[in-house]
C-alpha positions in Angstrom: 1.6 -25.8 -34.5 3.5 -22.1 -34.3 5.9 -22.6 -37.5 8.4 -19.6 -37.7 11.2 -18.6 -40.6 14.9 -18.4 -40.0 16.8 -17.2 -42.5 16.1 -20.1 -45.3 14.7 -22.8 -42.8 11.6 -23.2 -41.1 11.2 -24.6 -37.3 8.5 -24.9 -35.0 8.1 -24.7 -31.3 8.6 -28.0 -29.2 9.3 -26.5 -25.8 7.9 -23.5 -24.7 9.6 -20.6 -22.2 7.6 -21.9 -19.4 8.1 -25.8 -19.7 11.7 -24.7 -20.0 12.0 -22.8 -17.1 10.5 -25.6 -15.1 13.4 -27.9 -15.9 15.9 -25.4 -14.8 14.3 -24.9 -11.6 14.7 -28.4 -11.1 18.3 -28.5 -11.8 18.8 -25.1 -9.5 17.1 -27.3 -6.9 19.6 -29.9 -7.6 22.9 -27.7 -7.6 21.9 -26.4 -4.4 21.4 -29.4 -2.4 24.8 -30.7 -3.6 27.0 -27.8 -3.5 26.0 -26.3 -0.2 29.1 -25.2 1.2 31.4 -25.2 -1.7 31.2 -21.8 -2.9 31.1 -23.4 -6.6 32.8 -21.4 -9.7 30.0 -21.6 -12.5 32.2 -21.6 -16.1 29.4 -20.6 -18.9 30.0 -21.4 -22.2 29.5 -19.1 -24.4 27.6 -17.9 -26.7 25.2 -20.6 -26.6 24.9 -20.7 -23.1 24.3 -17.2 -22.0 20.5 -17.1 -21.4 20.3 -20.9 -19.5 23.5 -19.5 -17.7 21.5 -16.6 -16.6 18.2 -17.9 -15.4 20.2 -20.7 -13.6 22.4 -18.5 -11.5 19.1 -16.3 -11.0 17.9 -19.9 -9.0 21.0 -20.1 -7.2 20.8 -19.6 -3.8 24.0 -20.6 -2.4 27.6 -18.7 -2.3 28.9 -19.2 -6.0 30.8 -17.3 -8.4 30.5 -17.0 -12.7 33.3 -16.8 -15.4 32.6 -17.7 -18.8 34.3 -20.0 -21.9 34.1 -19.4 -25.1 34.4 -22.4 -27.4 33.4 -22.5 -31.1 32.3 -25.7 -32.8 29.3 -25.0 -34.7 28.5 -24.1 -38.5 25.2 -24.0 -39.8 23.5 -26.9 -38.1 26.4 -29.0 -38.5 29.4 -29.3 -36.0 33.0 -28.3 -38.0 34.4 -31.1 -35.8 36.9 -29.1 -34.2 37.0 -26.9 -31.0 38.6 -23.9 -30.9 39.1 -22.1 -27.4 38.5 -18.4 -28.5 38.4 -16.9 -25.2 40.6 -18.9 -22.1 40.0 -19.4 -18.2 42.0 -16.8 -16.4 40.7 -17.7 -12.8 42.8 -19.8 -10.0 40.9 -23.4 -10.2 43.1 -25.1 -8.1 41.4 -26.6 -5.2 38.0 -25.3 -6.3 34.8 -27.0 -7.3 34.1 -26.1 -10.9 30.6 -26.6 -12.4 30.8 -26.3 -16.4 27.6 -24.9 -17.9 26.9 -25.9 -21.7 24.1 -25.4 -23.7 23.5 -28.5 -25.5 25.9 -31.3 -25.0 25.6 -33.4 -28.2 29.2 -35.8 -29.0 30.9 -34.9 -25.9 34.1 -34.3 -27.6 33.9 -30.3 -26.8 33.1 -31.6 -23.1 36.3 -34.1 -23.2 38.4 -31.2 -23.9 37.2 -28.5 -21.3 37.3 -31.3 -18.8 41.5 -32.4 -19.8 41.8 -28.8 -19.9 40.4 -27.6 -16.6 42.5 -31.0 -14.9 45.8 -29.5 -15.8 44.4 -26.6 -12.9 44.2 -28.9 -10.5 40.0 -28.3 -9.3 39.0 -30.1 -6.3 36.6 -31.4 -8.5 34.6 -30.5 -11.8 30.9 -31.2 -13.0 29.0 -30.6 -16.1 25.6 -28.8 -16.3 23.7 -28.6 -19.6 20.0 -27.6 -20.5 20.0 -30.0 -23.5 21.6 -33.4 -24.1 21.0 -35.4 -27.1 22.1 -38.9 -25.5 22.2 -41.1 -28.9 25.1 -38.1 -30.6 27.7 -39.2 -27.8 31.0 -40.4 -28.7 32.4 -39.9 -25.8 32.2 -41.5 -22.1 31.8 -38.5 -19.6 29.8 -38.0 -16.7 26.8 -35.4 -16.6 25.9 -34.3 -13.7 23.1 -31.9 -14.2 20.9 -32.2 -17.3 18.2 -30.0 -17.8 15.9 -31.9 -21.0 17.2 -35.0 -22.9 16.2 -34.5 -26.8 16.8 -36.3 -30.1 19.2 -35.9 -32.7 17.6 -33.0 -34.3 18.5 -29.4 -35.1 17.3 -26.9 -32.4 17.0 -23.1 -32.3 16.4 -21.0 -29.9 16.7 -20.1 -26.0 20.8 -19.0 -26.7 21.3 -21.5 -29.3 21.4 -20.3 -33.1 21.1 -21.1 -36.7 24.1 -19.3 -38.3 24.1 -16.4 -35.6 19.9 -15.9 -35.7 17.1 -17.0 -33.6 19.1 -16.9 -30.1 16.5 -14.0 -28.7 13.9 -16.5 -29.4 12.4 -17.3 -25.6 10.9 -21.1 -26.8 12.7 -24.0 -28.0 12.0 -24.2 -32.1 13.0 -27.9 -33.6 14.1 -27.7 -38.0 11.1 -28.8 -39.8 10.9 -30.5 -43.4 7.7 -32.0 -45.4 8.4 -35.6 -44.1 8.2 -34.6 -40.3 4.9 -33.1 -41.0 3.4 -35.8 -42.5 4.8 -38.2 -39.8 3.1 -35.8 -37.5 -0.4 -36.6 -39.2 -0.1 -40.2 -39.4 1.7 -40.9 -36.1 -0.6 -42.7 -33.8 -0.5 -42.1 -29.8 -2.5 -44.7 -27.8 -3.4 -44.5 -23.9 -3.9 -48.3 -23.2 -6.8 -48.7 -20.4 -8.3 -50.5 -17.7 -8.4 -52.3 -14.5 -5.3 -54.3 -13.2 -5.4 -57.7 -14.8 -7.7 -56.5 -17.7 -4.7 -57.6 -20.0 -3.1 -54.0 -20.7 0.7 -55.3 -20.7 0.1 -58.2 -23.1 -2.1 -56.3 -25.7 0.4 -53.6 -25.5 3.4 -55.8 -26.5 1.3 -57.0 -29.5 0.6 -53.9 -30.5 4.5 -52.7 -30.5 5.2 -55.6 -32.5 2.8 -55.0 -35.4 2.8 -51.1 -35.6 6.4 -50.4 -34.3 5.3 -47.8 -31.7 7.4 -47.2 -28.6 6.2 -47.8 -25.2 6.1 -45.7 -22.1 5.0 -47.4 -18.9 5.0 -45.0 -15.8 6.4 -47.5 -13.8 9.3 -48.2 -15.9 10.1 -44.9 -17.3 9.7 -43.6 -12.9 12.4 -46.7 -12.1 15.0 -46.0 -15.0 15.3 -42.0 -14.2 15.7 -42.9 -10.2 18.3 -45.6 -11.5 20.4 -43.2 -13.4 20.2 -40.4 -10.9 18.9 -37.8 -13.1 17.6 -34.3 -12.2 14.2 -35.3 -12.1 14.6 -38.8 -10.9 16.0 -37.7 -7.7 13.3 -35.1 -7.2 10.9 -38.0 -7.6 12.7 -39.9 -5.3 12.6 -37.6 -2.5 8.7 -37.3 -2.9 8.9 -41.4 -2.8 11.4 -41.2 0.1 9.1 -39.0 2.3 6.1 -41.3 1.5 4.1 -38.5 -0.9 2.7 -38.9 -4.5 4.7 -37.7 -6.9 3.2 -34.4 -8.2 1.4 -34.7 -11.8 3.5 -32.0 -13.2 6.9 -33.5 -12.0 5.1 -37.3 -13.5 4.4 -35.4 -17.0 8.1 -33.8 -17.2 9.3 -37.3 -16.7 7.5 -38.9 -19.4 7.9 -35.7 -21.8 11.9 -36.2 -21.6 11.4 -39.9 -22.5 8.6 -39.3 -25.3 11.4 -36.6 -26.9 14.0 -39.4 -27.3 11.9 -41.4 -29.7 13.1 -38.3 -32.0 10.3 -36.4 -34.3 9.9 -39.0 -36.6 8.5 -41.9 -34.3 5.3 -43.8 -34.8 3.6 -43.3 -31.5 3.7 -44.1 -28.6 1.5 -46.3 -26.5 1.1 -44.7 -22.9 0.7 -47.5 -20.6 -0.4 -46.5 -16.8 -0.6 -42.8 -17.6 -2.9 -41.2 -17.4 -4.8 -42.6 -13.9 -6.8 -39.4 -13.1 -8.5 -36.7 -15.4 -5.5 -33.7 -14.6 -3.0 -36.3 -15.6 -4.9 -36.8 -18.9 -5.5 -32.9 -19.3 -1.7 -32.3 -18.7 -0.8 -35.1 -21.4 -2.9 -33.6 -24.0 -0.9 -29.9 -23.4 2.3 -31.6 -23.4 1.5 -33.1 -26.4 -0.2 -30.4 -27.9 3.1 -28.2 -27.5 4.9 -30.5 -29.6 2.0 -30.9 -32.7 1.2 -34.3 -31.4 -2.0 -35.4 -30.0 -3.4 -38.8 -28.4 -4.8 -40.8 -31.1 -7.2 -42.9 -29.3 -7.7 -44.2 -25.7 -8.1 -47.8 -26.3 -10.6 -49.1 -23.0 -10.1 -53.0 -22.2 -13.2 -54.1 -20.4 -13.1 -56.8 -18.0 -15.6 -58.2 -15.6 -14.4 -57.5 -12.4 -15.0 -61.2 -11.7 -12.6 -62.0 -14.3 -10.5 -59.8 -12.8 -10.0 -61.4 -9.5 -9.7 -64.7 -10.8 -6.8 -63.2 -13.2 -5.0 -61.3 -10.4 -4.8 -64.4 -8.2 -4.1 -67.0 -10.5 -1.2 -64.1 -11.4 -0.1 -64.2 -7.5 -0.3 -67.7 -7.7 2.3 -68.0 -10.7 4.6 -65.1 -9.7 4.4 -65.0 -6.0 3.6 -61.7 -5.8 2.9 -60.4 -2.1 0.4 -57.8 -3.7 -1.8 -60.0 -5.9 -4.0 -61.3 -2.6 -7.8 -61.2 -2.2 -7.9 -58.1 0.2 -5.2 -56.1 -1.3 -6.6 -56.7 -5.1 -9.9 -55.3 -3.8 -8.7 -52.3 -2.7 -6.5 -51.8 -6.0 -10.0 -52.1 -8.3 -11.5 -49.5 -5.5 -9.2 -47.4 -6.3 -9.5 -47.4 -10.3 -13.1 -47.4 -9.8 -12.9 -44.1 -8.0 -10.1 -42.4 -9.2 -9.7 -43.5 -13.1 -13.0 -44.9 -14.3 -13.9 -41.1 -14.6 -11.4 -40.9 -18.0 -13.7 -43.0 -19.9 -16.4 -40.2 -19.5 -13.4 -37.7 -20.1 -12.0 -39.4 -23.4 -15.3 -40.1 -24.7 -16.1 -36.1 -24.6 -12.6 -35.8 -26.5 -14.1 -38.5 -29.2 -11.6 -41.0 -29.2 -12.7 -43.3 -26.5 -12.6 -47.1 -28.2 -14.3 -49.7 -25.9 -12.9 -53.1 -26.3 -14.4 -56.4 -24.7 -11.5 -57.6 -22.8 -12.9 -61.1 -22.2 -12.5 -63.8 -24.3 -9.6 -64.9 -26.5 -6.5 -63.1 -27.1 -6.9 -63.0 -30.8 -10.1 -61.6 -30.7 -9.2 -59.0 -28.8 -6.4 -58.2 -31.2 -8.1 -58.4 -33.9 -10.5 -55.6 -32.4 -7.9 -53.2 -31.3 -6.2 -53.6 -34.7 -9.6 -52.5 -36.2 -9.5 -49.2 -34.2 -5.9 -48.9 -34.9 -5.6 -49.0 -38.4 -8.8 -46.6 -39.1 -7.3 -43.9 -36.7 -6.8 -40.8 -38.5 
């Protein structure tokens, strides 16, 4: 974990430049598809906003022009409360399309302002960009259009933003460190639930959240809920879906990474359940984890006949009237784990933290085995 002084605090890195740069990329990407044609005026906030300002505009490929704001809210790493406009707008905004770029929106109230402020210029329309948002801190109800990361409530340096004027050369994202974060970094516990459809993965998991308190990411969810809310990266996704392709690991892992950084650095864990399916995705995990001090704690392996496994699957069709729970289909759907994810149980078991459970038999025994593992992680 690179740990790094600023002035009288400490911080260490939780996204790197690269990872970074891939998110703005995506919101570029974004911008460009939706403001074709507009000839967009980019207002930059400054000073926070200078370097994200920058590489976006660099990613820009349509007409567009730049001004810049500059607001002041910020002492220490507390906000004063107030806003005060230091330097004003001096362009003509009426009739234009405006595109606000921020730094890190956090309450929203500096947001509320800009955007009552800008209406009195009559803008055919304005939008809101930011690299960071830190969605639990709002006290406000404004739309976002473009958000680069979602993050917790913590203190961040770093990447244009500052600690009292210092640290806003620094090309990675550093998050304020204190002794109980680091020792909730060695005891937190990160689980990759596994096996076959039907081997009873959903059910175990909800046990396990309920007697550890550890949050729960499940790829199919997490993949719904960003298409849902029309972020950045859930439209990107969505095209891929759209065209009939597989979503690319990379874009899969940037998904997840934005959901396992709301839990905030003092979480539990997380249990990771449907990701990963394939060795890359499990190498990518462990560096997306690894830039943040965390690690998977175990890969917990529910083994199931696949006899069992049939009869579970269709008596599930049965019940729930699912189209997909047939004889045929459910072949082809333990084909493909066979083939495609088996291979991680050879992959975690070089890693050392491969757990085999006996998935068949009763519910409580199983349990009772995977709280064994559980609580003698270390």
């Amino acid at each position: 974990m690179d740990i790094i002084q600023v002035l009288d605090k400490k911080f260490r890195v939780t996204t790197p430049e690269a990872e970074i740069l891939k998110r703005v990329d995506a919101v570029a990407q974004q911008i460009n598809r939706d403001m074709a044609g507009k000839n967009p005026l980019f207002l930059a906030v400054l000073n926070g906003s200078f370097i994200f300002a920058a590489d976006l505009m660099r990613r820009i490929t349509i007409p567009c022009e730049i001004s810049f704001v500059k607001l002041a809210s910020y002492q220490g790493t507390t906000s004063t409360g107030k806003v005060t406009e230091v330097i004003g707008i001096n362009e003509t905004l009426a009739g234009r399309t405006v595109i606000i770029v921020e730094d890190i929106v956090e309450s929203g109230l500096t947001m509320k302002q800009m955007l009552e402020s800008l209406g009195t210029r009559n803008p055919e329309s304005v939008h809101i960009c930011t690299m960071l948002l830190k969605p639990d801190c709002l006290k406000v109800d404004i739309d976002i259009d473009y958000v680069a990361m979602r993050i917790p409530n913590d203190f961040i340096l770093g990447y244009g933003l500052d600690y009292n004027q210092q640290g806003r050369n620094l090309r990675d994202i550093y998050t304020l460190v204190d002794d109980e974060n680091d020792i909730n970094a060695e005891n937190m516990r990160n689980i990759v639930i596994f096996g076959a459809p039907g081997s009873g993965k959903g059910t175990q998991s909800d046990l396990i959240i309920e007697k550890y308190g550890l949050n729960h990411i499940s790829t199919g969810d997490v993949l719904r809920s960003e298409i849902k809310k029309g972020t950045a990266l859930g439209k990107t996704a969505k095209e891929y879906i759209d065209d009939g392709m597989l979503i690319p690991d990379s874009l899969m892992v940037d998904i997840l990474a934005g959901v396992y950084d709301s839990f905030g650095a003092q979480h539990k864990g997380v249990i990771f359940d449907g990701f990963p399916r394939t060795v890359p995705q499990a190498e990518a995990l462990k560096k997306m984890l690894a830039e943040r001090g965390h690690k998977v704690s175990a890969m917990i392996e529910l083994d199931v006949p696949e006899d069992e496994l049939m009869t579970r699957l269709l008596k599930r069709g049965q019940e729930s009237g699912r189209s997909d729970d047939n004889a045929e289909t459910i072949k082809k759907r333990l084909d493909v784990y066979h083939n495609q994810t088996a291979p991680l149980i050879e992959w975690y078991q070089n890693e050392g933290i491969r757990y085999h459970i006996d998935g068949l038999g009763a519910l409580d025994r199983i349990f009772s085995d995977i709280c064994q593992v559980i609580d003698h992680l270390a």
